[in-house]
C-alpha positions in Angstrom: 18.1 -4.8 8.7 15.0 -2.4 8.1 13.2 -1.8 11.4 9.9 -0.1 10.3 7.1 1.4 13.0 4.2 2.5 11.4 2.8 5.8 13.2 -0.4 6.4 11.7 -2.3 5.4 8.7 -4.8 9.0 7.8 -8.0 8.0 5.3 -6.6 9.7 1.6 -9.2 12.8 0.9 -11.0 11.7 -2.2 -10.7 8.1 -2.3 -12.9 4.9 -1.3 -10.3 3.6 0.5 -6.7 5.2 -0.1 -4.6 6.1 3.2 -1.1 7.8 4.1 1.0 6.1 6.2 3.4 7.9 8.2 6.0 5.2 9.5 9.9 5.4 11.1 12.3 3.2 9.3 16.0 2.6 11.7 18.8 2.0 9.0 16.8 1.8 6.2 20.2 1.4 3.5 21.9 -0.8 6.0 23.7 -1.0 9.0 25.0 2.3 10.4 22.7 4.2 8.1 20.3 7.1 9.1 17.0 6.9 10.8 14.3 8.1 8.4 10.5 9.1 8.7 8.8 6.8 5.6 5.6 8.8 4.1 3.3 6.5 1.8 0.5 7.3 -0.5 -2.1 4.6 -1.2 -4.4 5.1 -3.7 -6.2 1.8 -2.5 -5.1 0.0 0.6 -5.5 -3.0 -1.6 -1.9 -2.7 -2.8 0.7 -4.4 -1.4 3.5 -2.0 -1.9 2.6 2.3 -2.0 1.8 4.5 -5.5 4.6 6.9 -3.9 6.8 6.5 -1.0 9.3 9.3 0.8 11.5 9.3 2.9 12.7 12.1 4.5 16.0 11.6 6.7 15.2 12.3 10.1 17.9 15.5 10.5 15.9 17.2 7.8 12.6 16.7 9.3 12.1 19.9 11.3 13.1 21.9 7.9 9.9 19.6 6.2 7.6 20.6 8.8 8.0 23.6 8.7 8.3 23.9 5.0 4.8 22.3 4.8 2.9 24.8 7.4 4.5 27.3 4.7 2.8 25.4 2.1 0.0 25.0 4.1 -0.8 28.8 4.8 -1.6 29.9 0.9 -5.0 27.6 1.3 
């Protein structure tokens, strides 16, 4: 069964009312399976369900951070 904790919702730049939403789902394809961080776009918090969703397993999370302070430098 999905156990989601939402982390933080951030304000989207350059929208009325989009957000990101960073959220931890336990066994998110099932029993046994892997923890993962869930990231969600809204465009408008209106929406029931996200314009894009990730989720990034959380064994590969360190790689992603780092990966986007990387990304992060050439602004």
């Amino acid at each position: 069964m999905k156990e989601a904790r939402l982390i933080k919702e951030i304000p989207l730049a350059s929208t009325k009312d989009g957000a990101i939403t960073v959220a931890t789902v336990k066994e998110p394809y099932g029993e046994k399976s892997s923890p993962v961080i869930s990231l969600g776009i809204w465009l408008s918090k209106t929406s029931e369900e996200p314009d894009w969703k990730v989720h990034i397993p959380l064994d590969n999370l360190d790689e992603v951070i780092e990966a986007l302070q990387e990304a992060k430098k050439e602004f």
